[in-house]
C-alpha positions as CSV (number, residue, x, y, z in Angstrom):
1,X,14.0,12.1,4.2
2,X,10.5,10.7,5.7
3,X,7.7,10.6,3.4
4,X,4.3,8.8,4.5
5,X,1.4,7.7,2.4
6,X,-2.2,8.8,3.0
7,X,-4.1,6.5,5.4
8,X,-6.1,3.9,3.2
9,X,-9.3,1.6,4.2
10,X,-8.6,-1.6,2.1
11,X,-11.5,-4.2,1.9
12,X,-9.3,-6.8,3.8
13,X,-9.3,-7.9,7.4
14,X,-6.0,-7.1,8.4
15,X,-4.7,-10.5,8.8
16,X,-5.8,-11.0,5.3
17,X,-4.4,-7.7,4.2
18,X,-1.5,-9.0,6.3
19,X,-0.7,-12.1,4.6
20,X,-1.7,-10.8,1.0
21,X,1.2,-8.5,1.2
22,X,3.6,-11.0,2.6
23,X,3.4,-12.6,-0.5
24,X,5.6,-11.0,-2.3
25,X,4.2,-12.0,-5.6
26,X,1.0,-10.2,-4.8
27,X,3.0,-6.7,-4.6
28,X,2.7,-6.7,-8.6
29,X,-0.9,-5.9,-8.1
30,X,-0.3,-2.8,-6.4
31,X,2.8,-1.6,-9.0
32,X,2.4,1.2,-10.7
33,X,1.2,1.1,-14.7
34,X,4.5,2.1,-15.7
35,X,6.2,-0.8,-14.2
36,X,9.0,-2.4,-16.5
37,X,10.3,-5.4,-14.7
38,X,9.0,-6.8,-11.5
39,X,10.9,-10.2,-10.2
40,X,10.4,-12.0,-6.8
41,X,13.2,-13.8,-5.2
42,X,12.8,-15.3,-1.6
43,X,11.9,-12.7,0.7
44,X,12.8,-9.8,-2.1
45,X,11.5,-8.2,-4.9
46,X,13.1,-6.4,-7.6
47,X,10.9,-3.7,-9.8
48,X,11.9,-0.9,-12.3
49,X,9.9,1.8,-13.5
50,X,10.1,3.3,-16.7
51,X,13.1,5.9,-16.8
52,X,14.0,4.5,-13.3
53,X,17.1,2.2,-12.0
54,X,15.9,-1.3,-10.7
55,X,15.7,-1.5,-7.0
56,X,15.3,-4.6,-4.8
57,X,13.3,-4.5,-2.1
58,X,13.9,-6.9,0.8
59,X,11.8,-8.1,3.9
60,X,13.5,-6.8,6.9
61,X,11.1,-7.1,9.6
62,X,7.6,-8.4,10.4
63,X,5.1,-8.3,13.1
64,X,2.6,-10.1,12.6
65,X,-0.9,-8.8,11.0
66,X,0.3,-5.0,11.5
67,X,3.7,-4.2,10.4
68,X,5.8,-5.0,7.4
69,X,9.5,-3.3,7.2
70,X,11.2,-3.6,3.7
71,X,14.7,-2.3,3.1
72,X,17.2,-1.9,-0.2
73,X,19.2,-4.7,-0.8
74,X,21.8,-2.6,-2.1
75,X,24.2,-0.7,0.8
76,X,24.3,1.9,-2.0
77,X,20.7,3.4,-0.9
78,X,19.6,3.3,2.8
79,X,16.3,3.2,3.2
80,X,13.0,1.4,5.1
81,X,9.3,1.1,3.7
82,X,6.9,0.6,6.6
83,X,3.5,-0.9,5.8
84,X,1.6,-0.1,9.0
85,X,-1.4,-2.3,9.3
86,X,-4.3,-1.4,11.9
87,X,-7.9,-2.9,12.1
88,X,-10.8,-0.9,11.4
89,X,-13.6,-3.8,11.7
90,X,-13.2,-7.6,10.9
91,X,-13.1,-6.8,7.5
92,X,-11.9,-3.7,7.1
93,X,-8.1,-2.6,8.3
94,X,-6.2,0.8,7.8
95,X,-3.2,0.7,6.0
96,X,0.0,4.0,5.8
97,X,3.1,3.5,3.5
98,X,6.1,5.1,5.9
99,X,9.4,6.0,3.9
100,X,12.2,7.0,5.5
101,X,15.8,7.5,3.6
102,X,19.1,8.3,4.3
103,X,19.7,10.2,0.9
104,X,22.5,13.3,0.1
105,X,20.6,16.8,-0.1
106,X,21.0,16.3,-3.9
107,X,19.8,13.2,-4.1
108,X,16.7,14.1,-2.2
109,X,15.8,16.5,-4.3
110,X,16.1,14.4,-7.4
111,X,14.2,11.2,-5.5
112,X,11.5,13.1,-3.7
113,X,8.5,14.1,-6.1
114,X,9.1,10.4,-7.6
115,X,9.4,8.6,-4.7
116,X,5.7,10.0,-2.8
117,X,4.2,9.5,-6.2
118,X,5.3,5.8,-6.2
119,X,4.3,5.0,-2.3
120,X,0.6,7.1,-2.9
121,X,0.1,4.5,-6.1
122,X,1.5,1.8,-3.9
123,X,-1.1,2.5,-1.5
124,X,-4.2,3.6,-4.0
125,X,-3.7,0.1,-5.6
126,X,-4.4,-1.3,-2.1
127,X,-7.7,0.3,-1.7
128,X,-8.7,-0.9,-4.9
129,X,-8.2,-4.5,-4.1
């Protein structure tokens, strides 16, 4: 299952944008409003929504200034969220929330409609900041 995040301008250069969102810490801005937990641990972070399991997200791979790969921690759920970071202008980048999960056709269904919602308020937040 690939789902993808509108494009967003965020007010940021994008090494700035870059290294705001490699502190993990800083990912608690961009939660959603019905966030119940929300825990950093290393190069992870753990968050539940309301109604929702918790699930911990952990840094998997990073090139530097334009691509940030996070995967579960949990070999339960397979999946990847791509942050891809491009430049617009010093101080402006682009920024597109890339899901892709390995998920049972049940399961899909279930996770879908939730899961868009949660990356398009992931990535709203951003242009906000």
């Amino acid at each position: 299952m690939n789902l993808e995040s509108k494009k967003s301008v965020i007010n940021k250069s994008q090494k700035e944008f870059f290294e705001f969102l490699t502190d993990l810490n800083n990912f608690e801005q961009l939660m959603p409003e019905n966030t119940d937990k929300f825990e950093v641990d290393g190069d992870s972070f753990l968050f539940s929504l309301k109604g929702m399991p918790e699930i911990r997200l952990v840094v998997k791979e990073k090139q530097e200034f334009s691509k940030i790969v996070f995967g579960a921690a949990s070999s339960k759920l397979n999946f990847t969220l791509t942050t891809n970071i491009n430049e617009v202008t010093d101080s402006t980048c682009e920024t597109q929330l890339l899901f892709n999960g390995d998920f049972n056709p049940m399961m899909a269904m279930m996770v879908k409609s939730p899961l868009q919602k949660f990356i398009n308020t992931l990535s709203e937040n951003a242009e906000k900041l």
